[in-house]
C-alpha positions as CSV (number, residue, x, y, z in Angstrom):
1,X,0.0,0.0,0.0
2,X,1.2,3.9,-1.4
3,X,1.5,6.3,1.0
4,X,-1.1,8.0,-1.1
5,X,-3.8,5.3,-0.7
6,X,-3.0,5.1,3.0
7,X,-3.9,8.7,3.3
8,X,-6.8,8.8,1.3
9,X,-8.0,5.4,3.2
10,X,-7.4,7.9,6.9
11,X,-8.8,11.0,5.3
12,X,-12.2,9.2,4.1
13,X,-12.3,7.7,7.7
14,X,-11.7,11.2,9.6
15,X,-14.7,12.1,7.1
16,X,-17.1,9.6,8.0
17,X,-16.7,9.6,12.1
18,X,-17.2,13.1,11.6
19,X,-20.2,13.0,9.7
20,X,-21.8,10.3,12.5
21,X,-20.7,12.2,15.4
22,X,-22.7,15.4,14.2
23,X,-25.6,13.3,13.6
24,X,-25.4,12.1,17.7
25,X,-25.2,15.4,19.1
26,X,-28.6,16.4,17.5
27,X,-31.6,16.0,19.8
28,X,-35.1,15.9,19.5
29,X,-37.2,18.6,19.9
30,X,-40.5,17.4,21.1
31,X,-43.6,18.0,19.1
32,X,-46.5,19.9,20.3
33,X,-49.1,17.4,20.3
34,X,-52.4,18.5,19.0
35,X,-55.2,19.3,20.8
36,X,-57.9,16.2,21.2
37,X,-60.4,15.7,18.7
38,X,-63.6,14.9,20.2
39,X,-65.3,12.0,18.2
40,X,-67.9,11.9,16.2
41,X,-70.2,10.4,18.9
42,X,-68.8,12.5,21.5
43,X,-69.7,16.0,19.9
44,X,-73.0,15.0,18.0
45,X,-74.0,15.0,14.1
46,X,-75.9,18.6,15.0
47,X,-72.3,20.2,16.3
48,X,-70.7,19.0,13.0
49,X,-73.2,20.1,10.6
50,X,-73.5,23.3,12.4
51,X,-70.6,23.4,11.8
52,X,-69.7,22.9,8.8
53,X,-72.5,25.1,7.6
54,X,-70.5,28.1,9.4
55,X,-67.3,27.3,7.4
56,X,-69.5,27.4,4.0
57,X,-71.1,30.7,5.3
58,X,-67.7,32.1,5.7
59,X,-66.3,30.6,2.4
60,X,-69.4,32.3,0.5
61,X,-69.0,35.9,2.0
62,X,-64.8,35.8,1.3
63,X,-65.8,34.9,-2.1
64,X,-68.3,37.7,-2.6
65,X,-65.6,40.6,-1.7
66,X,-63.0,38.7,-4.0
67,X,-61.6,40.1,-7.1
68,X,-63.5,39.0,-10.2
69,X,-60.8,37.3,-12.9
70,X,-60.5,39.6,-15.4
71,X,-60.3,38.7,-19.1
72,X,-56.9,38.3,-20.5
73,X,-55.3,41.2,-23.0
74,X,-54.0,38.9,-25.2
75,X,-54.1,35.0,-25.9
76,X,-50.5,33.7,-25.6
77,X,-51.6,30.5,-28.2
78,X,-53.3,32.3,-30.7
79,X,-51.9,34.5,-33.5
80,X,-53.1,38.2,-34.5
81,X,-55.2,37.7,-38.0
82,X,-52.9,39.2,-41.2
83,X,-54.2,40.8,-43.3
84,X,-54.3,39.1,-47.1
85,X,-53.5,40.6,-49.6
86,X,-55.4,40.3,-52.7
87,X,-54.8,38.1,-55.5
88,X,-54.3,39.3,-58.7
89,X,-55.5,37.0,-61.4
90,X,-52.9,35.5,-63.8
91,X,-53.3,36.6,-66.9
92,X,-53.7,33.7,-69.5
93,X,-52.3,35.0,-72.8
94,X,-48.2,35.8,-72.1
95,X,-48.1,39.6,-72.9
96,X,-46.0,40.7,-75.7
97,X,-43.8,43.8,-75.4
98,X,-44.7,46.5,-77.6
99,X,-42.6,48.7,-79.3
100,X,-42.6,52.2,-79.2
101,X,-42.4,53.7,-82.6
102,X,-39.3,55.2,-83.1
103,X,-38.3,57.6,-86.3
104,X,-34.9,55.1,-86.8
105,X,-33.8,51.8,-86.3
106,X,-33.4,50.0,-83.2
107,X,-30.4,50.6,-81.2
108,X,-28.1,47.6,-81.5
109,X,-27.0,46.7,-78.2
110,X,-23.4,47.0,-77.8
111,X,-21.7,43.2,-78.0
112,X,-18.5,42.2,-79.1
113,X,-16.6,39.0,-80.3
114,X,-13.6,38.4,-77.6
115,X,-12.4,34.8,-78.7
116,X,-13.7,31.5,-80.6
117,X,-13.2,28.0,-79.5
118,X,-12.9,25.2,-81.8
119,X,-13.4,21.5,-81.2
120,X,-13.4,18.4,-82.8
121,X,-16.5,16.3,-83.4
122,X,-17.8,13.4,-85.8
123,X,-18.7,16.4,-88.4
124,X,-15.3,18.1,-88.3
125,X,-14.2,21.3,-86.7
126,X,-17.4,23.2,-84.6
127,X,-16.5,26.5,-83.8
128,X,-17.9,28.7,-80.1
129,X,-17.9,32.4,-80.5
130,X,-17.6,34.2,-77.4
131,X,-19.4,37.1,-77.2
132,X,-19.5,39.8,-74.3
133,X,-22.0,42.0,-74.0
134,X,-21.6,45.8,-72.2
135,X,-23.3,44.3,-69.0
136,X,-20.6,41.8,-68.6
137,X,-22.9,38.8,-69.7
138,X,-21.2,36.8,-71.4
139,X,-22.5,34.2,-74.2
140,X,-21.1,30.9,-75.5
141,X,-22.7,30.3,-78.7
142,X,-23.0,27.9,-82.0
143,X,-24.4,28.3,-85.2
144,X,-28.3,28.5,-84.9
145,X,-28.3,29.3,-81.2
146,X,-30.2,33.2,-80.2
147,X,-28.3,35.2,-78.1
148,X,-30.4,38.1,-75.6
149,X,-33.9,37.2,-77.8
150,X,-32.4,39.2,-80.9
151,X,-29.7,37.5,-82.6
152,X,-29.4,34.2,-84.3
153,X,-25.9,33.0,-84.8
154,X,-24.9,32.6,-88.5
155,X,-21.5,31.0,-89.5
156,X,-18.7,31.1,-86.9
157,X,-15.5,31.7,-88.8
158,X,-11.7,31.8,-87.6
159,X,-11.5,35.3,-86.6
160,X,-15.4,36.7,-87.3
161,X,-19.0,35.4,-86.4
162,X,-22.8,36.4,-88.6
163,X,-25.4,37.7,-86.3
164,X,-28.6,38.1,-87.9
165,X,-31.0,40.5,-86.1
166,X,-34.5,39.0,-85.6
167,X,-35.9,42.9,-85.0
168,X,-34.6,44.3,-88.4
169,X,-33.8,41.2,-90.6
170,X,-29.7,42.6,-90.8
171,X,-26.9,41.2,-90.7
172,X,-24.5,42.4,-88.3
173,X,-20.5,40.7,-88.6
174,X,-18.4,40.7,-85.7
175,X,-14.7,40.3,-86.2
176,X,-12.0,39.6,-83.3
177,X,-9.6,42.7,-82.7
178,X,-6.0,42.4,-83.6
């Protein structure tokens, strides 16, 4: 056995004679005993329903001078009603933007051709032009795809790409910068 354990083993001893000699120097206080009941016989059924009708008497006048409950300001389990807002009904036919007439030609939105891709495939070389648009979008297209609604793609060359303009019927020809 450690010297540790040994002390431990003394220390837990020291603990519990302590804890059993507080518990023998407590005494007893001694209980007021309650005053005799006189039993049923004894006192009489007309003492005890006298008596009991006194308590209800008293019961019946506390209660008359006693607060009313009042009705709560708020209910804690039910939300406040929202207020809906109204529905507007779909339209069924898709709404097509009208033009304003104008005394020229449409503005052509300001796009240019910054690179093309090419790629082999099982029909030769397909070329991507890559377009950028003023906005910063920026468009990945082949020949047939639309780009923003107005332009189809025509023929994707080395260094130049065909739009044709859906608005106008034009041609517009985009060429990389050197």
């Amino acid at each position: 056995m450690t010297a540790k354990r040994a002390a431990g083993y003394c220390g837990g001893a020291l603990l519990m004679l302590a804890w059993l000699s507080s518990a023998g120097g407590l005494m007893r206080q001694p209980t007021d005993e309650p005053a005799p009941r006189k039993s049923l016989e004894a006192a009489g059924e007309i003492t005890l329903a006298d008596e009991v009708q006194a308590q209800a008497g008293r019961l019946k006048s506390r209660l008359a001078v006693a607060p009313a409950p009042q009705e709560p300001f708020r209910n804690p389990f039910a939300f406040a009603a929202r207020a809906v807002p109204e529905r507007r009904e779909a339209n069924t036919r898709a709404e097509t933007p009208t033009l304003a007439p104008s005394l020229g030609p449409p503005l052509e939105p300001a796009i240019e051709l910054i690179g093309v891709a090419e790629s082999e495939s099982e029909k030769g070389v397909v070329r991507t032009a890559i377009i950028s648009a003023l906005d910063g979008e920026l468009f990945l297209v082949k020949e047939g795809e639309t780009i923003a609604a107005r332009y189809r793609v025509g023929p994707v060359a080395a260094g130049a790409v065909e739009l044709n303009d859906l608005l106008t019927g034009a041609v517009r020809r985009l060429a990389l910068r050197e």
